[in-house]
N, CA and C atoms as an extended XYZ file, in Angstrom:
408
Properties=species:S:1:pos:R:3:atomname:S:1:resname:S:1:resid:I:1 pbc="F F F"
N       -10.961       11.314       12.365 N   UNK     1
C       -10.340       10.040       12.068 CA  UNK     1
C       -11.126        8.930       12.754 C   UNK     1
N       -11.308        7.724       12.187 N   UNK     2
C       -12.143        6.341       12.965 CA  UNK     2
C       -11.298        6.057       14.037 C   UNK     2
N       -11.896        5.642       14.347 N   UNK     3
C       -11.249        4.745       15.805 CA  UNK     3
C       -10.915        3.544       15.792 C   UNK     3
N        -9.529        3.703       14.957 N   UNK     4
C        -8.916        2.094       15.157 CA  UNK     4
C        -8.194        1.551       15.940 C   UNK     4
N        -7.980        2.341       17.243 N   UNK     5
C        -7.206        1.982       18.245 CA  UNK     5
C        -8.568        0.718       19.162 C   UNK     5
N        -9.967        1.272       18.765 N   UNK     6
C       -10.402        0.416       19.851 CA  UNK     6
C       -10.544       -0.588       19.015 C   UNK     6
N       -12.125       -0.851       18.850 N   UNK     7
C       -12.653       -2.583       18.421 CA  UNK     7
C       -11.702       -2.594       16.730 C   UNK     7
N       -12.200       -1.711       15.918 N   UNK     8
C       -11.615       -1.626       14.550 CA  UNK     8
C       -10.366       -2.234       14.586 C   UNK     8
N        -9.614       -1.266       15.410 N   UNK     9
C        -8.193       -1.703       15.204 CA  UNK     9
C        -8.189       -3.167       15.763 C   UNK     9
N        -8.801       -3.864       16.575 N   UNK    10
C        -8.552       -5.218       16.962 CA  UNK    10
C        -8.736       -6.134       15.713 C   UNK    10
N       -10.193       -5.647       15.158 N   UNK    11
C       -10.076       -6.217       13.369 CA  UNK    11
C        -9.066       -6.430       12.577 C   UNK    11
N        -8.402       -5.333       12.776 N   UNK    12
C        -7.179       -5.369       11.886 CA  UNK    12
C        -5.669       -5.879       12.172 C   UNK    12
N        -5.956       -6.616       13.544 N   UNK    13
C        -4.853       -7.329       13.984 CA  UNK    13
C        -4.356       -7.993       13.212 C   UNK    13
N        -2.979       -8.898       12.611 N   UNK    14
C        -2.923       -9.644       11.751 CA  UNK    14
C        -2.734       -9.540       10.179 C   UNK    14
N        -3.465       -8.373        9.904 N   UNK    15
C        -3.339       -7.830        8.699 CA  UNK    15
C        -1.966       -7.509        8.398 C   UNK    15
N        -1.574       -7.320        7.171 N   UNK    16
C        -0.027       -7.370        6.999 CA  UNK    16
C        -0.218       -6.188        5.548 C   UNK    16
N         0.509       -4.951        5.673 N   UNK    17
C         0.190       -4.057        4.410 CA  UNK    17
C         1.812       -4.372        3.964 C   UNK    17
N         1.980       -4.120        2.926 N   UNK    18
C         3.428       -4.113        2.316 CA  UNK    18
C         3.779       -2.591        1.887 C   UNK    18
N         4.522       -1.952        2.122 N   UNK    19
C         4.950       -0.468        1.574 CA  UNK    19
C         6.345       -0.767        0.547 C   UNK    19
N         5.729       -0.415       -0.136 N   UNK    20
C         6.828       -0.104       -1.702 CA  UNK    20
C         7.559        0.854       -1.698 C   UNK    20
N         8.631        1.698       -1.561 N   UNK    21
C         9.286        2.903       -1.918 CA  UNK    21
C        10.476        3.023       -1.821 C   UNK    21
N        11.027        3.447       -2.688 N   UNK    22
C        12.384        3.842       -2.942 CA  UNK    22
C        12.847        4.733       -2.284 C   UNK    22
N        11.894        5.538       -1.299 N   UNK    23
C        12.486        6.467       -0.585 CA  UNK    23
C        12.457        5.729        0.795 C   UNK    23
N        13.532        5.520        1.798 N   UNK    24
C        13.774        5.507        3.091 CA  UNK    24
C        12.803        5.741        4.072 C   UNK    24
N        12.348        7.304        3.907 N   UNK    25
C        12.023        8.133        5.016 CA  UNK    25
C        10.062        7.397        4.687 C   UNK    25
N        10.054        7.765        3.236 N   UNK    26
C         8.649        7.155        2.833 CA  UNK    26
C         8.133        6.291        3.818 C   UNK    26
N         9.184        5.187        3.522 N   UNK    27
C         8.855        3.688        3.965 CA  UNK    27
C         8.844        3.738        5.471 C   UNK    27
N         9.692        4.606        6.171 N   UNK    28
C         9.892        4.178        7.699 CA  UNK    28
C         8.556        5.006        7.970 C   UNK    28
N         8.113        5.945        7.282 N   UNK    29
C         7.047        7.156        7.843 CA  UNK    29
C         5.428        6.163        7.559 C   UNK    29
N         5.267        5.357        6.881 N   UNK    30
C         4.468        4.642        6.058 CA  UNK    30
C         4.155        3.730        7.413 C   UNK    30
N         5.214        2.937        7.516 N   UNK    31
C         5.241        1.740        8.827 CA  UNK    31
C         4.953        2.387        9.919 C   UNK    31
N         5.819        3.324       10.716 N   UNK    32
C         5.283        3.950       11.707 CA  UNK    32
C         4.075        4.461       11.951 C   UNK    32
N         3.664        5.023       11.247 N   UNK    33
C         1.849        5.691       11.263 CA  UNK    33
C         1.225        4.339       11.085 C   UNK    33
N         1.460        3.512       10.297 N   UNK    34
C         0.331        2.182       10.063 CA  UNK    34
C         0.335        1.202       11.081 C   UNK    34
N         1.696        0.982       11.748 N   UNK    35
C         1.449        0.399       13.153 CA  UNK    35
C         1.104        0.873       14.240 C   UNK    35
N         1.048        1.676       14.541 N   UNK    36
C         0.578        2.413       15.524 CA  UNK    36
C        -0.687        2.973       15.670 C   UNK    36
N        -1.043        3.366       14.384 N   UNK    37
C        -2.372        3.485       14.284 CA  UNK    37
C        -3.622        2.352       13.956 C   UNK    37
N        -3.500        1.789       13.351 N   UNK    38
C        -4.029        0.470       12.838 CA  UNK    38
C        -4.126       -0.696       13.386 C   UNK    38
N        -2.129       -0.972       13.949 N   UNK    39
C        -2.292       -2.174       14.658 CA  UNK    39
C        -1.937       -2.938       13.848 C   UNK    39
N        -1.766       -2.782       12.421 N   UNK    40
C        -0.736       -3.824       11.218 CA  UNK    40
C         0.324       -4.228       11.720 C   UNK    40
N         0.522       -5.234       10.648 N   UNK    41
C         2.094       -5.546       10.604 CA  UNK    41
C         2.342       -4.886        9.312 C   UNK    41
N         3.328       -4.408        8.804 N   UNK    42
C         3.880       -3.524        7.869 CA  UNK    42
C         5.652       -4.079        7.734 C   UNK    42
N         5.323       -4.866        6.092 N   UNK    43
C         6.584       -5.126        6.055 CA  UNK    43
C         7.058       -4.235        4.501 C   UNK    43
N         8.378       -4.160        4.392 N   UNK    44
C         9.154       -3.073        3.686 CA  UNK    44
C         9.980       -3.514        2.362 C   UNK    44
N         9.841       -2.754        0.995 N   UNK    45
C        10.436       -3.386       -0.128 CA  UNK    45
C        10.865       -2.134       -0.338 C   UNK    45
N        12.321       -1.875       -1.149 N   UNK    46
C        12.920       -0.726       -1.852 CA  UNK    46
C        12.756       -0.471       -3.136 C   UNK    46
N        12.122       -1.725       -3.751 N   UNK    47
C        12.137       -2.108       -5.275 CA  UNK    47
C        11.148       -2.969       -5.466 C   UNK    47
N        10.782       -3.354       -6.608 N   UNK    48
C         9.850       -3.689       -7.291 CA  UNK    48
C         9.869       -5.272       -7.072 C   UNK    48
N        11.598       -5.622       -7.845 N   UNK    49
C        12.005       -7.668       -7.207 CA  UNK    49
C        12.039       -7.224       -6.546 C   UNK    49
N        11.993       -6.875       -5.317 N   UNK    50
C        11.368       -7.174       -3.489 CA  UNK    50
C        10.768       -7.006       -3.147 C   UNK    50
N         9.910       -6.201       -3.684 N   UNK    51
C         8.650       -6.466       -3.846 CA  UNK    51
C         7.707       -7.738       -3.908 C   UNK    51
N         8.098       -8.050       -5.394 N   UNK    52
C         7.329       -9.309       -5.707 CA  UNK    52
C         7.476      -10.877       -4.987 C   UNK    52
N         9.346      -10.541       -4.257 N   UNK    53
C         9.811      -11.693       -3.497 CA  UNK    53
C         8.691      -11.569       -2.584 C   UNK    53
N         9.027      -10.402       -1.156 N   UNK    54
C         7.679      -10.565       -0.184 CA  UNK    54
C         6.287      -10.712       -0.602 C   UNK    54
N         5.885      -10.461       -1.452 N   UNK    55
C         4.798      -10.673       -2.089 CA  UNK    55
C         4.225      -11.754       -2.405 C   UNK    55
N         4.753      -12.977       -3.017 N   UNK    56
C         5.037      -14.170       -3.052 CA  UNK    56
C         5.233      -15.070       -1.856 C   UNK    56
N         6.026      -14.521       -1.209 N   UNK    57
C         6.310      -15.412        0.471 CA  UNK    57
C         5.170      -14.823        1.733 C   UNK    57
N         5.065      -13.913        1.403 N   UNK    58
C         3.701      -13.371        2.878 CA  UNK    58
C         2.441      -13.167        2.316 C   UNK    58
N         2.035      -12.860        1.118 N   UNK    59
C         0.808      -12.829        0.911 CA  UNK    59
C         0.072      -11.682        1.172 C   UNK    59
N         0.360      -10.516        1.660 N   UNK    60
C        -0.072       -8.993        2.009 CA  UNK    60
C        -1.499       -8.994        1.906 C   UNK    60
N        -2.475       -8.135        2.598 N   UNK    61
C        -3.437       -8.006        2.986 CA  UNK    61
C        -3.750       -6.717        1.374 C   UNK    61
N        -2.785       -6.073        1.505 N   UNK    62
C        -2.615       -4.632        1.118 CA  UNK    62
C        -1.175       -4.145        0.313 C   UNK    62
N        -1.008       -3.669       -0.712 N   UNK    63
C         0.161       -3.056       -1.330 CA  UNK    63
C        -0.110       -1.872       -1.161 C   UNK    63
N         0.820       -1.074       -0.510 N   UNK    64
C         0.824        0.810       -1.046 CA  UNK    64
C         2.213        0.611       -1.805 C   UNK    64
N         1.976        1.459       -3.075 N   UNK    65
C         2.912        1.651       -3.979 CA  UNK    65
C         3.290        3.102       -4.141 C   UNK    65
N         4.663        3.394       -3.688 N   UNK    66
C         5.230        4.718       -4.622 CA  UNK    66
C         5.170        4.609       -5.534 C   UNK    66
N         4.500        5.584       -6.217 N   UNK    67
C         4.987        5.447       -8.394 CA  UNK    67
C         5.898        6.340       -8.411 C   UNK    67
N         6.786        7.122       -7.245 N   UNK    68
C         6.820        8.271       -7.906 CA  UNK    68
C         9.156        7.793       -7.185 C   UNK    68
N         9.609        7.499       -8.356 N   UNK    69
C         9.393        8.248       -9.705 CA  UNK    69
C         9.325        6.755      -10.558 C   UNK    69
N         8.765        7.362      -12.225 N   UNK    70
C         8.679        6.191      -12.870 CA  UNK    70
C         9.139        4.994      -13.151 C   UNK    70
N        11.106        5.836      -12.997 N   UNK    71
C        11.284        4.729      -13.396 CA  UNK    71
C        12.098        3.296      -12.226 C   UNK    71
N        10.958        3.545      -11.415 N   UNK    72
C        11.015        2.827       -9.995 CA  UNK    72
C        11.030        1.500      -10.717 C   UNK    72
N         9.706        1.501      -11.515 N   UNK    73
C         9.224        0.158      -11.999 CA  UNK    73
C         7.636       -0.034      -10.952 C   UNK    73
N         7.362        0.575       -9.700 N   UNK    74
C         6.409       -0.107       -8.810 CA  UNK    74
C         5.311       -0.987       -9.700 C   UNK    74
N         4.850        0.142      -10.508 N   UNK    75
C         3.815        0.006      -10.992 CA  UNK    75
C         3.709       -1.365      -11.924 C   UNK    75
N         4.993       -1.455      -12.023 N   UNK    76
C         5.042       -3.466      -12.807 CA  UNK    76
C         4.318       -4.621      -11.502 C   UNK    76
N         4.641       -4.241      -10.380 N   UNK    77
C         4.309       -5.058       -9.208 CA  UNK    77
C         2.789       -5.105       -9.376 C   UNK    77
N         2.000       -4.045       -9.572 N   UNK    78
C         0.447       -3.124       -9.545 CA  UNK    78
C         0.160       -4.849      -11.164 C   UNK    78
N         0.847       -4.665      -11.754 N   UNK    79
C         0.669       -5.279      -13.190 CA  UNK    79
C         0.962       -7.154      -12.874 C   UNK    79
N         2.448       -6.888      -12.399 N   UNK    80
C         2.000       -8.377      -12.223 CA  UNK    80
C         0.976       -9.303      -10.990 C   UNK    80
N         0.556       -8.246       -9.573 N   UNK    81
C        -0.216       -9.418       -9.209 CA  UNK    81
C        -1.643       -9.320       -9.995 C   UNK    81
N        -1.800       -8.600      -10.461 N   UNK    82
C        -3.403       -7.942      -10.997 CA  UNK    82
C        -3.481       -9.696      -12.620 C   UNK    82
N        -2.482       -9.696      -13.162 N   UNK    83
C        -2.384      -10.560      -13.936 CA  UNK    83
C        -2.141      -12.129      -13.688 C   UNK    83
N        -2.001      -12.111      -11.916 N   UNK    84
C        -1.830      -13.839      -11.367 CA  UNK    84
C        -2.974      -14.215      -10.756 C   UNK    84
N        -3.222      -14.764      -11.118 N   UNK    85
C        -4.669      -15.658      -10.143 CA  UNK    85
C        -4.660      -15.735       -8.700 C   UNK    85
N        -3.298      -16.519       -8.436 N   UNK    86
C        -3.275      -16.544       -6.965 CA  UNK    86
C        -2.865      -15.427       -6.053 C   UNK    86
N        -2.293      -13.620       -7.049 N   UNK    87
C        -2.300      -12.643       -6.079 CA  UNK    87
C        -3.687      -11.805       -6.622 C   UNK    87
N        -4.533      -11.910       -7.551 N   UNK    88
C        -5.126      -10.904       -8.302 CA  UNK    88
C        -5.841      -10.222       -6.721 C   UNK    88
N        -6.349      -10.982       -5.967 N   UNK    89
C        -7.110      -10.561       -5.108 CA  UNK    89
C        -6.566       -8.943       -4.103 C   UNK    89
N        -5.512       -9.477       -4.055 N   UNK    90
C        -4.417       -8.026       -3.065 CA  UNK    90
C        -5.282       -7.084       -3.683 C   UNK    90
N        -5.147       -6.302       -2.584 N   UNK    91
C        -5.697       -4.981       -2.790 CA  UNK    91
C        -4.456       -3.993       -3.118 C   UNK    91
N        -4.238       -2.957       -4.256 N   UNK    92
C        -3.389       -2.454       -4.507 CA  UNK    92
C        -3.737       -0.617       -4.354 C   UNK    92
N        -2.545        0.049       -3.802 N   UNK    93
C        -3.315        1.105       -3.406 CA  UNK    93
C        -2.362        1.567       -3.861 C   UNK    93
N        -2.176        2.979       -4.982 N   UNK    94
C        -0.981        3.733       -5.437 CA  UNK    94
C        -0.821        4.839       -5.270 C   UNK    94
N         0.212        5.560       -4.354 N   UNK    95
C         0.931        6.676       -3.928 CA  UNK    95
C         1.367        7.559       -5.076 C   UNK    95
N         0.389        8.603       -5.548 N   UNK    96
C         0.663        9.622       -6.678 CA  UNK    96
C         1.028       10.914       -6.128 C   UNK    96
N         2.062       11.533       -7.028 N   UNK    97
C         2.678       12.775       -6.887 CA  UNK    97
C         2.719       13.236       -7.988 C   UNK    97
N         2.186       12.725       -8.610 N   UNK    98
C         1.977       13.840      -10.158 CA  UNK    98
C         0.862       13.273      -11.530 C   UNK    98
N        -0.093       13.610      -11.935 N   UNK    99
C        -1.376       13.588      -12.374 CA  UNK    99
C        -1.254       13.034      -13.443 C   UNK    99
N        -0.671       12.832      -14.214 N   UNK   100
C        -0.459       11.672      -15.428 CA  UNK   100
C         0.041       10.458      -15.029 C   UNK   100
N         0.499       10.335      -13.645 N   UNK   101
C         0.979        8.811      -12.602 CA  UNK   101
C        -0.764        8.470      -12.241 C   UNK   101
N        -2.029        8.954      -12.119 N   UNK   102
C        -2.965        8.449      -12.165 CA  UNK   102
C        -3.733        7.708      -12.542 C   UNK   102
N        -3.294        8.215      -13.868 N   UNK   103
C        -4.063        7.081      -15.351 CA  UNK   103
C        -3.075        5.648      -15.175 C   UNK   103
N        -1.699        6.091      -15.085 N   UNK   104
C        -1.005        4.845      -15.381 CA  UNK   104
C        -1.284        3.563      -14.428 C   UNK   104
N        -1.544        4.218      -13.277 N   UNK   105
C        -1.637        3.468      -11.841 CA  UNK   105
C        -3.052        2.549      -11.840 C   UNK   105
N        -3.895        3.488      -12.952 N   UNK   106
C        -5.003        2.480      -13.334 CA  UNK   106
C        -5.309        1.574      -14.028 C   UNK   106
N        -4.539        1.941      -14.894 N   UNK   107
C        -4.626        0.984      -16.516 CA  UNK   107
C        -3.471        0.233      -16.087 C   UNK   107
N        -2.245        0.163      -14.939 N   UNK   108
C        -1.324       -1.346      -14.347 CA  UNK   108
C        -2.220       -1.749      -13.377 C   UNK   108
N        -3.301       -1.234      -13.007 N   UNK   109
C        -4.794       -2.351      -11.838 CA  UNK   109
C        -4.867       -1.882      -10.772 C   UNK   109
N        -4.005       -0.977      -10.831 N   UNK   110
C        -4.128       -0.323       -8.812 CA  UNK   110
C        -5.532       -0.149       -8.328 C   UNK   110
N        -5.925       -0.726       -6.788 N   UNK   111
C        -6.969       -0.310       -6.595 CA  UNK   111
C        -8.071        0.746       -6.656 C   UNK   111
N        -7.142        1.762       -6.043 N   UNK   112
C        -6.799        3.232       -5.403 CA  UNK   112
C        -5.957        3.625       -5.907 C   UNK   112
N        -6.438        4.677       -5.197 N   UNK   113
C        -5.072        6.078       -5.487 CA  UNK   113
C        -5.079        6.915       -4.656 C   UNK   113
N        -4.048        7.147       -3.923 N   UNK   114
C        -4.189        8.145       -2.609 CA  UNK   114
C        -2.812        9.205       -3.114 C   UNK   114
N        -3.106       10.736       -2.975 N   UNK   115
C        -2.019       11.655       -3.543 CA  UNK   115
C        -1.180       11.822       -2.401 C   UNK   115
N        -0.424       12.194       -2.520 N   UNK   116
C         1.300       12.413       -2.314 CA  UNK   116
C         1.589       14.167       -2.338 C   UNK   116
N         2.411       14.815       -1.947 N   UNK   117
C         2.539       14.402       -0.227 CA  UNK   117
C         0.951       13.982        0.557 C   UNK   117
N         1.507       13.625        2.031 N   UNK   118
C         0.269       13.138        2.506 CA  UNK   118
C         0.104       14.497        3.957 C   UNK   118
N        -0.912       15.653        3.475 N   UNK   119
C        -0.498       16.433        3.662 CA  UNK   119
C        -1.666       16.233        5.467 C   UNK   119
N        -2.313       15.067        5.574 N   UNK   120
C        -3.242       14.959        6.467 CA  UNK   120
C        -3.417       13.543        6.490 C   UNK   120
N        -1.955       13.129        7.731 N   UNK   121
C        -1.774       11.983        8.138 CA  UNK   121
C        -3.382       11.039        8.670 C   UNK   121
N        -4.180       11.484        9.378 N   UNK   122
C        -4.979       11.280       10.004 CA  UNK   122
C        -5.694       10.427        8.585 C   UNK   122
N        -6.274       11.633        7.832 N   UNK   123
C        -6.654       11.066        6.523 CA  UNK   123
C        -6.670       10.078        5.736 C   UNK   123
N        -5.050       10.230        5.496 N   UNK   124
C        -4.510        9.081        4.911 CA  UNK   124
C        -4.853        7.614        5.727 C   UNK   124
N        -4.687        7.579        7.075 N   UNK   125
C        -4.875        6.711        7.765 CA  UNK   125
C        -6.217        5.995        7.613 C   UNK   125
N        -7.084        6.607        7.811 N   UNK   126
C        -8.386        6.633        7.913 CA  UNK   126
C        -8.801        5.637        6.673 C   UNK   126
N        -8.210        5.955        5.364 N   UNK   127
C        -8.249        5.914        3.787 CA  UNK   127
C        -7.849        4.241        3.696 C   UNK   127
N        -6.767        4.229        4.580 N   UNK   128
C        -6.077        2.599        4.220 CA  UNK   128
C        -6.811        1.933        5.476 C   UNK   128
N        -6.977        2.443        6.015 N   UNK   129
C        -8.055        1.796        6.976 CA  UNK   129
C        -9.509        0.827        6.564 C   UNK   129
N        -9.891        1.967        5.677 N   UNK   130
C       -11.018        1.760        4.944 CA  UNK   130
C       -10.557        0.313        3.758 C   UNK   130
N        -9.457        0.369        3.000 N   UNK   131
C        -9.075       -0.314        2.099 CA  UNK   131
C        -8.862       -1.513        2.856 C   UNK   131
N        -8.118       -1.325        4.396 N   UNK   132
C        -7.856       -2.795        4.827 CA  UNK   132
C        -9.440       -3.630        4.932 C   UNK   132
N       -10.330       -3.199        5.658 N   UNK   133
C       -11.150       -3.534        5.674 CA  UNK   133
C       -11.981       -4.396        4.758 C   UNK   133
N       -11.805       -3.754        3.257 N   UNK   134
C       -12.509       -4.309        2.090 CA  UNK   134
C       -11.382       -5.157        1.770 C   UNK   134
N       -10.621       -5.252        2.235 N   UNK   135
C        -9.441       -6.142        1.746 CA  UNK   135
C        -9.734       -7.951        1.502 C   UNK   135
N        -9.819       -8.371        0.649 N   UNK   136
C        -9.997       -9.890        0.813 CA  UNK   136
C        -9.718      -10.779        1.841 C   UNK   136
């Protein structure tokens, strides 16, 4: 895993990722590993409109999106900033758990795609690490 606790992670002070998911445990497991490791701020949506509200009011560095399950909607969020001028830039990163959620996650603009479960926290870390970085 990089070392974002030392200089890296000072880079990434400030940065703000947004976690999408309808699941609870997702979202609290998502924030916990990303602050602690990273050094983000990590703020939290259950849904798609709350999504797009925080989205609109903070400006996110970074979206991770659950797709899973479809009919969450996330992937409308993936669609509408990709289609606004003033969010197109966000970097959108989509949380897949099942292999036909791949294509879709591409063709609504997602950056990425990181699979589900996340069976190598370190990894994963490492992965959005990398994304914050290229992040606008």
């Amino acid at each position: 895993m990089a070392d974002y606790g030392g200089r890296r992670g000072l880079l990434m002070k400030g940065k703000l990722v947004l976690a999408v998911s309808h699941d609870p445990g997702i979202r609290e497991l998502l924030q916990m590993a990303l602050e602690s490791a990273l050094g983000v701020h990590v703020a939290l949506a259950a849904d798609a409109d709350e999504a797009l509200q925080l989205i609109h009011r903070t400006k996110p560095d970074l979206v991770l999106l659950d797709v899973r399950p479809p009919e969450f909607g996330s992937l409308e969020v993936a669609r509408c900033l990709k289609s606004n001028p003033a969010t197109r830039s966000i970097k959108v990163v989509a949380l897949i758990f099942w292999e036909e959620g791949r294509r879709e996650a591409l063709e609504a603009g997602s950056d990425a795609l990181l699979d589900k479960p996340f069976d190598n926290v370190d990894r994963f870390i490492d992965k959005v690490g990398k994304y914050l970085n290229n992040a606008a």
